[in-house]
C-alpha positions as CSV (number, residue, x, y, z in Angstrom):
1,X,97.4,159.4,67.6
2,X,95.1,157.1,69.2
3,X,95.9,156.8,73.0
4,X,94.6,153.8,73.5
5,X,96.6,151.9,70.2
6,X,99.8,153.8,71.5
7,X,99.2,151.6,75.0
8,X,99.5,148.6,72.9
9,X,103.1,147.8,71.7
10,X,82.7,133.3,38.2
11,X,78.5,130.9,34.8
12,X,77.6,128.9,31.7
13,X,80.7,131.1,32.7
14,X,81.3,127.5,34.2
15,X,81.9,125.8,31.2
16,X,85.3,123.6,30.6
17,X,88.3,124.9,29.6
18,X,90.0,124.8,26.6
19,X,93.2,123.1,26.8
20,X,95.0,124.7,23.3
21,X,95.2,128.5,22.9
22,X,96.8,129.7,19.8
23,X,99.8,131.8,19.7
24,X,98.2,135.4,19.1
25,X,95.8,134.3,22.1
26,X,98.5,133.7,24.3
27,X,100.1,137.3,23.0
28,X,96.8,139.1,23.4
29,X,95.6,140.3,26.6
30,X,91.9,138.7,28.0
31,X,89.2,140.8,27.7
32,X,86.4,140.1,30.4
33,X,83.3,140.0,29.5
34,X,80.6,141.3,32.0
35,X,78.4,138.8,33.9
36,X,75.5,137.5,32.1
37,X,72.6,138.0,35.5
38,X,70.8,134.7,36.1
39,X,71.4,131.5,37.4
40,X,74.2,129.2,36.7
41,X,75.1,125.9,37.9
42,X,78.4,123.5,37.5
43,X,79.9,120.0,39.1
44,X,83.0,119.8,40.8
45,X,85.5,118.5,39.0
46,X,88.4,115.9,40.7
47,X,91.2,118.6,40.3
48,X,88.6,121.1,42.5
49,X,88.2,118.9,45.3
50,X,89.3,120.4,48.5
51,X,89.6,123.9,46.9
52,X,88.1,126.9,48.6
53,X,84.8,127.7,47.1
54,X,85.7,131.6,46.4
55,X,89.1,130.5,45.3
56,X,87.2,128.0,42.8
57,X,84.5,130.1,41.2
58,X,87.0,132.5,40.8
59,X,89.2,130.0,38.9
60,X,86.5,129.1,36.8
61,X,85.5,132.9,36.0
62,X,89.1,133.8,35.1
63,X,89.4,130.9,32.6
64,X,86.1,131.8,30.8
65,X,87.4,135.7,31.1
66,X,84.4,136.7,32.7
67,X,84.7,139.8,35.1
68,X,83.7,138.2,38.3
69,X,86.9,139.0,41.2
70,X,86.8,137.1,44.0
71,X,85.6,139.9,45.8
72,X,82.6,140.0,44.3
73,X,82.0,136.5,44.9
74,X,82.6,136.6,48.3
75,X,79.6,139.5,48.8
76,X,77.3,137.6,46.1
77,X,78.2,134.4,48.7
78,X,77.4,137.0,52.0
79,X,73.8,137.5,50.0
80,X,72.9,134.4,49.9
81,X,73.3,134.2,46.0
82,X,75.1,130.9,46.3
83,X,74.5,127.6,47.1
84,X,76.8,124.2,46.9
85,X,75.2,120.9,47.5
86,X,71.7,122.8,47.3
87,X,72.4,124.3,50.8
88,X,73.1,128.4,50.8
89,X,77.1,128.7,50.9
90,X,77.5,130.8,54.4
91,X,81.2,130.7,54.1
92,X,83.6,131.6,51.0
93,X,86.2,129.1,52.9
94,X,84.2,126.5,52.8
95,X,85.7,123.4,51.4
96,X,84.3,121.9,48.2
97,X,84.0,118.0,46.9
98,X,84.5,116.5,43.9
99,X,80.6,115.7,42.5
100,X,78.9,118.7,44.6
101,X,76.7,121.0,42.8
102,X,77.5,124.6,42.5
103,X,74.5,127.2,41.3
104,X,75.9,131.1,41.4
105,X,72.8,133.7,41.5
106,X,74.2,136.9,39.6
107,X,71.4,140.0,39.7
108,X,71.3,142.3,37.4
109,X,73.8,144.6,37.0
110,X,73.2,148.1,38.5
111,X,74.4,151.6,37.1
112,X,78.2,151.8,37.4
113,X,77.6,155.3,39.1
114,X,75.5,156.3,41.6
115,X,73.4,159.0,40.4
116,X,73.8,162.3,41.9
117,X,70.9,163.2,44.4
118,X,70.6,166.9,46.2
119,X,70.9,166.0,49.8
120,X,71.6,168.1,52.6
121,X,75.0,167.4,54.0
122,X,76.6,169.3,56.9
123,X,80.3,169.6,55.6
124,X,82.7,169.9,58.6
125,X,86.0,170.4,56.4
126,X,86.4,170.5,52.4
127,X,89.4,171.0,50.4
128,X,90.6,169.8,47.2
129,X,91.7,166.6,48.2
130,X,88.9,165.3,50.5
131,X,85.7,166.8,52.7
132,X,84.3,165.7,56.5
133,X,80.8,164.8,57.2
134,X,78.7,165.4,60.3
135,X,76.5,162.1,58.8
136,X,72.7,162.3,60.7
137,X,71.2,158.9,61.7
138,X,68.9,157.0,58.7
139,X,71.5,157.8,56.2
140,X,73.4,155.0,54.3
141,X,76.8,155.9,53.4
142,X,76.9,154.1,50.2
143,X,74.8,152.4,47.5
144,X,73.9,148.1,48.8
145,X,71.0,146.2,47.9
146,X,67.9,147.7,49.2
147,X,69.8,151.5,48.9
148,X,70.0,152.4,46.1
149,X,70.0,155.7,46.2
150,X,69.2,158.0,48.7
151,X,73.0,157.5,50.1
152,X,76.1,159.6,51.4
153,X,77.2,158.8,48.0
154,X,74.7,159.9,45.6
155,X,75.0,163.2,47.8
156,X,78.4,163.8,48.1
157,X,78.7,163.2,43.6
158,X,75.7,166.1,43.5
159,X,77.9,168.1,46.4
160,X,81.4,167.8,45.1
161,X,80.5,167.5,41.6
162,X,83.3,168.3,38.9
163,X,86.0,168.3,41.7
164,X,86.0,164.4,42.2
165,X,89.0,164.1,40.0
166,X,88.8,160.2,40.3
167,X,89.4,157.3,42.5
168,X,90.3,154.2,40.2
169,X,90.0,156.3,37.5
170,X,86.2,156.8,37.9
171,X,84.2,160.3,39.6
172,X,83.1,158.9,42.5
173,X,83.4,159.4,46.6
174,X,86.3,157.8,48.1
175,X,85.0,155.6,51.2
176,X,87.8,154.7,53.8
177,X,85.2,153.8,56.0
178,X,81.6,153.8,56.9
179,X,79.3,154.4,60.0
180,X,76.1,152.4,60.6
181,X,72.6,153.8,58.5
182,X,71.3,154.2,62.4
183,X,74.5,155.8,63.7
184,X,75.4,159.8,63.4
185,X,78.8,161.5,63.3
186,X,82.0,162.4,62.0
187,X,83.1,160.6,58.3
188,X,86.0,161.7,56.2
189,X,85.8,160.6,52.3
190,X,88.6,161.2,50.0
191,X,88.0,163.4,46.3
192,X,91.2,162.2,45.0
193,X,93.1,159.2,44.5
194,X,96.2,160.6,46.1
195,X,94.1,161.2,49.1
196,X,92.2,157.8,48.4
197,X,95.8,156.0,49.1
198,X,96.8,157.8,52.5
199,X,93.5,157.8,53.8
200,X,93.0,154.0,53.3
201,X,96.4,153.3,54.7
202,X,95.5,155.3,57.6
203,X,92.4,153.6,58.5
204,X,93.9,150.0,57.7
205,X,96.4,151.1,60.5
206,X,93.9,152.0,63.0
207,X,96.0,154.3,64.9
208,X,98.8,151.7,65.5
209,X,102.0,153.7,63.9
210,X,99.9,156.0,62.1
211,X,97.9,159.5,63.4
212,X,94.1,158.8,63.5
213,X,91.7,159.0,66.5
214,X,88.2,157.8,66.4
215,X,85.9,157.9,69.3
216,X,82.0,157.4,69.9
217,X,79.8,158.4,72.5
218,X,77.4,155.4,73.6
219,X,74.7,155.7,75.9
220,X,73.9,152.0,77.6
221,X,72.4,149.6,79.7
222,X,73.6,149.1,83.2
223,X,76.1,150.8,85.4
224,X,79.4,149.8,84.1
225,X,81.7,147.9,87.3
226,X,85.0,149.3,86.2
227,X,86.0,153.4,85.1
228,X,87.8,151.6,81.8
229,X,88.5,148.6,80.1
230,X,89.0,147.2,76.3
231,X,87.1,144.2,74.8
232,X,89.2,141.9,72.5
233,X,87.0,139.6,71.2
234,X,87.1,138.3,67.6
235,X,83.6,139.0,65.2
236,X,81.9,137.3,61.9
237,X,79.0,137.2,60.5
238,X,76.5,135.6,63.1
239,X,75.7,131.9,61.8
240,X,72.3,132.4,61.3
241,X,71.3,135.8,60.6
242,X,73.5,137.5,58.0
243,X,72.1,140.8,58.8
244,X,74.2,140.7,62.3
245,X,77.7,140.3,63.4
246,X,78.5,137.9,66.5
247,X,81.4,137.3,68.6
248,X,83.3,134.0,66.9
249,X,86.4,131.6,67.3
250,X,86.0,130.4,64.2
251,X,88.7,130.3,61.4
252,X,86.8,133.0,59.5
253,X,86.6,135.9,62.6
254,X,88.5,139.1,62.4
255,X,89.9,140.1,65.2
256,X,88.5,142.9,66.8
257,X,89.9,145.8,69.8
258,X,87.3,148.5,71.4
259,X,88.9,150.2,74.2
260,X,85.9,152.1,76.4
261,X,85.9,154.7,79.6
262,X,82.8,155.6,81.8
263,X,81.9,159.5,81.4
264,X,79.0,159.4,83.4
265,X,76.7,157.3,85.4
266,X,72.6,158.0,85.5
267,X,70.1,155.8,87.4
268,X,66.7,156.6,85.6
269,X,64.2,155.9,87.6
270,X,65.3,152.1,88.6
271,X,67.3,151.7,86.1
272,X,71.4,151.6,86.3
273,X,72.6,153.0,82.5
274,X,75.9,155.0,81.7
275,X,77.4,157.0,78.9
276,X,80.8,155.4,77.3
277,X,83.3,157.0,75.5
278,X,84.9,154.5,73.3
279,X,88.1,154.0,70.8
280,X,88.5,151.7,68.2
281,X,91.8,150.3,67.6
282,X,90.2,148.0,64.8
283,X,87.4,148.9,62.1
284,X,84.6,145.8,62.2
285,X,80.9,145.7,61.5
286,X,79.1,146.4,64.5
287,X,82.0,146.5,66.7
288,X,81.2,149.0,69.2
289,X,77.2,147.5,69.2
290,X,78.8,143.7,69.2
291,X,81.7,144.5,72.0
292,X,79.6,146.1,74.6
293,X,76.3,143.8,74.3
294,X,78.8,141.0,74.3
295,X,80.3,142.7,78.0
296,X,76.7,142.9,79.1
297,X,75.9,146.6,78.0
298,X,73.9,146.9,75.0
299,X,73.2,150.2,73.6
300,X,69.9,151.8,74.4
301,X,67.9,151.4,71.8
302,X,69.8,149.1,69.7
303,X,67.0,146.5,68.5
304,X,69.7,144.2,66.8
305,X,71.8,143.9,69.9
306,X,69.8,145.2,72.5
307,X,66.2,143.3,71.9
308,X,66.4,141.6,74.9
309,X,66.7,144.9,77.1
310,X,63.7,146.2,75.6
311,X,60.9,145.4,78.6
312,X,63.6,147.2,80.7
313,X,62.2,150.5,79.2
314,X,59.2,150.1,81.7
315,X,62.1,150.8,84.5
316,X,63.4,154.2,83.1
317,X,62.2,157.4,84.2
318,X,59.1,158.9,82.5
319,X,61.4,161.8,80.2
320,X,64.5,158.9,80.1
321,X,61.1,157.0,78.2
322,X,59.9,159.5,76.2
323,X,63.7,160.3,75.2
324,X,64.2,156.6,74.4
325,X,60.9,156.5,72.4
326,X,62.1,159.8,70.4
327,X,65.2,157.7,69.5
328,X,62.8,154.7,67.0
329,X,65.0,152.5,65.8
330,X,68.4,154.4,66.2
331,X,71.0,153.1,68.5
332,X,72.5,155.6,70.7
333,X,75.7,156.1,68.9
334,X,77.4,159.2,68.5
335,X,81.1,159.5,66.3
336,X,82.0,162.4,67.9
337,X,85.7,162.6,67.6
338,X,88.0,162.3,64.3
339,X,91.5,163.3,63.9
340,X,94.5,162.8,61.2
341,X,97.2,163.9,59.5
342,X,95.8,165.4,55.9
343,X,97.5,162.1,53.5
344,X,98.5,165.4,50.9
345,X,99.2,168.3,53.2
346,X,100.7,166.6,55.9
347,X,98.6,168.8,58.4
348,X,97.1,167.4,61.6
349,X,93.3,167.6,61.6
350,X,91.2,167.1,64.6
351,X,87.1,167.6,64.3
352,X,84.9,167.2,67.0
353,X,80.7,166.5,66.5
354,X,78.4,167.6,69.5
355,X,75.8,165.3,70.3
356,X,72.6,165.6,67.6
357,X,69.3,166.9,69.1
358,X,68.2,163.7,70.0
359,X,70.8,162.2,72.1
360,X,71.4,165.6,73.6
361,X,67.6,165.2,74.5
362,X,68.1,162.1,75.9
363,X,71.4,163.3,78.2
364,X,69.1,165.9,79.2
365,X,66.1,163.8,80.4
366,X,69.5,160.7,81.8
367,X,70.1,163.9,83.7
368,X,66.4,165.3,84.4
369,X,65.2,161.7,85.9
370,X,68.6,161.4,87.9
371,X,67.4,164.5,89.8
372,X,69.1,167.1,92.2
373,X,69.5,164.2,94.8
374,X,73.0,163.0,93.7
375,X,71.9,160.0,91.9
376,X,73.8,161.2,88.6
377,X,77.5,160.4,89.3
378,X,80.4,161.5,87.2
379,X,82.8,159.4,86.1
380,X,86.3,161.2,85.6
């Protein structure tokens, strides 16, 4: 159980709608037709005005029986793939006005499987039911624009092969929950839809009632004032770059717990920076980067969060540089920890990830720079 959560108690699809259906329509079921890809455009009508604009396009997809779920609306409105009175629509809330313009961008349709591709994966655990990743930074869990293959996925349907017996009815990897491209660690996918269920029940419960534990290892900026704390602080998508996440009070933000603890503390040449162990007691985008830039510690070498720490590199100690150099473009993120209770078996599970070679490189050269002179101080 997590420690930490214990403490706290659719286009010419537009078109109108007929108004008369005939008896054996009425009797038959719909069948939805798949998205015609291109660009489609409609007015708001009186009866729409006020409407949210997922709830709308939605409405308007279900009445032409086109297979467009407001799910898939709301990502086609994240990519930018929709616009209401000629401006991109940012916000699937948004409200809409009778007279406004709606055009809907749908690409073309990509494979309904991911093909299978032989990657190397380091399997942690595997059993009928579902298998545990040690996932290395640069790898995409699953298929997006832009990743289309190359993925956790496409590896795990070459790995597991004939004993996916289905989630949703289709082979395919069950993801309960991802880890950033950039970050490395410990991922559990489910093989079956029985352990499909549990496993997303678990992770919607974050720990609460339920036995999970996640943790992470960060390494970051600056010397951290107190041994522990927890940042409760709401994210959404930053308003204007949809690539990043930003602390928010607006009606749309999730709200979002990281509980963190001080392990160690280095001073690299001039330069204040410690190691944080941190638990999540809710599953955002970003969270961990967001929550500890947005406290005043960015991770090392995050250049989405961190960018403005980046001429601070000049202050580190020459192996701390070369170690942070080593590192590209791959925040200093580690999942290290993951433990549950097997959704089939019942049995608790508890897997632990050492740190890959190049964080444990830079710990080494934290420590090397710190020197024999007691400038390294531990934490616990």
């Amino acid at each position: 159980m997590n420690q930490f959560a214990k403490r706290r108690h659719q286009m010419g699809l537009f078109g109108p709608v007929e108004a008369e259906e005939t008896e054996l329509q009425k009797a038959a079921p719909a069948l939805l037709a798949t998205p015609e890809a291109g660009i489609c455009a409609y007015e708001i009508e009186a009866e729409e005005n006020g409407q949210r604009l997922d709830r709308v396009l939605a409405a308007r997809a279900e009445a032409a029986q086109i297979a467009l779920s407001r799910t898939r609306i709301r990502t086609l409105i994240e990519d930018n793939r929709v616009t209401l009175a000629g401006k991109p629509a940012t916000d699937p809330g948004q409200k809409v006005k009778t007279g406004q313009t709606v055009t809907i961008d749908i690409p073309e349709a990509a494979p309904a499987e991911p093909q299978a591709e032989n990657i190397p994966l380091d399997v942690v655990f595997e059993d009928e039911h579902l298998i545990v990743i040690d996932k290395p930074a640069g790898l995409v869990v699953h298929p997006a624009s832009g990743h289309e293959s190359g993925t956790l996925v496409n590896a795990l349907i070459a790995h597991c092969g004939a004993s996916l017996s289905g989630i949703g009815g289709v082979k395919r990897p069950g993801i309960v929950h991802r880890i950033d491209k950039d970050t490395s660690g410990l991922l559990v996918v489910a093989k079956t839809d029985a352990a499909h269920q549990g496993l997303s029940a678990l992770f919607a419960d974050h720990g609460r009632t339920l036995s999970l534990t996640r943790e992470y290892v960060a390494f970051v900026w600056g010397r951290m004032e107190r041994r522990s704390g927890m940042v409760e602080a709401a994210l959404a998508r930053h308003p204007h770059n949809r690539e990043k996440m930003a602390v928010s009070r607006s009606d749309r933000a999730r709200d979002a717990i990281t509980h963190w603890q001080a392990e160690e503390f280095f001073t690299s040449g001039t330069a204040p920076l410690t190691r944080v162990a941190c638990q999540l007691e809710t599953g955002r985008t970003h969270q961990i980067r967001v929550h500890l830039a947005h406290i005043g510690h960015p991770l090392l070498a995050d250049s989405v969060y961190g960018s403005g720490f980046k001429t601070k590199a000049h202050h580190l100690g020459p192996q701390t540089r070369a170690a942070l150099a080593a590192l590209g473009s791959r925040q200093a993120l580690h999942a290290r920890r993951l433990g549950f209770e097997h959704p089939v078996t019942g049995e608790e599970l508890l897997f632990e990830s050492p740190l890959p070679a190049d964080l444990a490189a830079l710990a080494l050269a934290l420590q090397a720079d710190a020197g024999a002179d007691g400038r390294k101080l531990t934490a616990k």
